[in-house]
N, C-alpha and C positions, 0 to 999 in steps of 0.2 A: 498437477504441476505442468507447469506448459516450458518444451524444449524450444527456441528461437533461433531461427536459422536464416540470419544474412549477411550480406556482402563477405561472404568467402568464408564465415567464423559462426558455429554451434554454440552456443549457451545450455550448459546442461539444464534438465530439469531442476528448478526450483531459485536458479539465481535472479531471474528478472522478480517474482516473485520477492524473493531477500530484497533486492536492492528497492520495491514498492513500499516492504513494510516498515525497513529501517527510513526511508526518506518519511514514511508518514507521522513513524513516531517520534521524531525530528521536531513537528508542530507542534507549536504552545496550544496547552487546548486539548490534546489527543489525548485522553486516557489508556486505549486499548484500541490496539487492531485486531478487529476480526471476532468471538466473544470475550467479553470480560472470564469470565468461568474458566475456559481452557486457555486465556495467556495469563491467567494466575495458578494454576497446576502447570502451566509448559515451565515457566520461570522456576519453578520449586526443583527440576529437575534437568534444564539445559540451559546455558547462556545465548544458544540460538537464534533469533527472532522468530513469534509466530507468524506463518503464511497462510493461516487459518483466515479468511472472510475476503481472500483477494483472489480476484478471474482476470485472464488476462486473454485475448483474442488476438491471433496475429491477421491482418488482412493479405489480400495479394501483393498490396502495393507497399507491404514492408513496415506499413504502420502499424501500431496497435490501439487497442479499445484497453480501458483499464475499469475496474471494477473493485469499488474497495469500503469492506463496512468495517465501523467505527465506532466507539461509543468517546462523548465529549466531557468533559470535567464541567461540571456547573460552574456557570457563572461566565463563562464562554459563549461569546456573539456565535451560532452556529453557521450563518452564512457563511460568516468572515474563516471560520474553521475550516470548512470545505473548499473555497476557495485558496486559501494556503495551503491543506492537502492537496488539490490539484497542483498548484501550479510546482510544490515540492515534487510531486511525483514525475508532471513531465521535466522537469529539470534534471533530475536523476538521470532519468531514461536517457536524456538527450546526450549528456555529459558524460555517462558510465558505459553506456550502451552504443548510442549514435542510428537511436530509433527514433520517428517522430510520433509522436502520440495525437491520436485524433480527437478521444475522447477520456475522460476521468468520472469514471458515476461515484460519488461518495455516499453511502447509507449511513444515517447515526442512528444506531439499534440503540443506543440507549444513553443517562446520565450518569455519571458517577460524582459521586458525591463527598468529598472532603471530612475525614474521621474528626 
């Protein structure tokens, strides 16, 4: 859990986090952040969002690098997925926080597939 520390105000551990995964799972398309497996046990027993598959880097210059895997609902264009996770993510960041994001890597570990 990465603590964030600028212009005059601390971000405890795990909020920059929080506010990545709820902006991701936000995305038409997103199944899951981070694995399928442990945010269907996290769900069974907290309302919390999982922070499970998200790294976050802070640079000197106040930006950050973000890092976030994903698994995508079939039948979803997966470009088009990744790029709406990026750009929900830096939005977030930008609005919530008032950090610039340099970079967004999105991983799709995997498909999920429609019962």
């Amino acid at each position: 859990m990465t603590e964030l520390s600028m212009k005059g105000m601390t971000l405890a551990p795990g909020v920059v986090e929080t506010i990545i995964s709820i902006a991701t799972q936000e995305v038409e398309g997103v199944a899951f952040v981070g694995s399928a497996a442990e945010s269907a046990i996290r769900q069974m027993f907290t309302a919390k969002p999982s922070t499970q598959g998200i790294g976050v880097d802070m640079e000197e210059d106040e930006s950050v690098q973000v890092v976030v895997h994903i698994d995508v609902l079939y039948g979803y264009s997966l470009p088009q997925v990744a790029d709406n996770v990026r750009r929900s993510i830096a939005d977030a960041l930008a609005t919530q926080v008032g950090v610039r994001v340099d970079s967004v890597d999105v991983y799709v570990d995997g498909i999920k597939f429609a019962r």
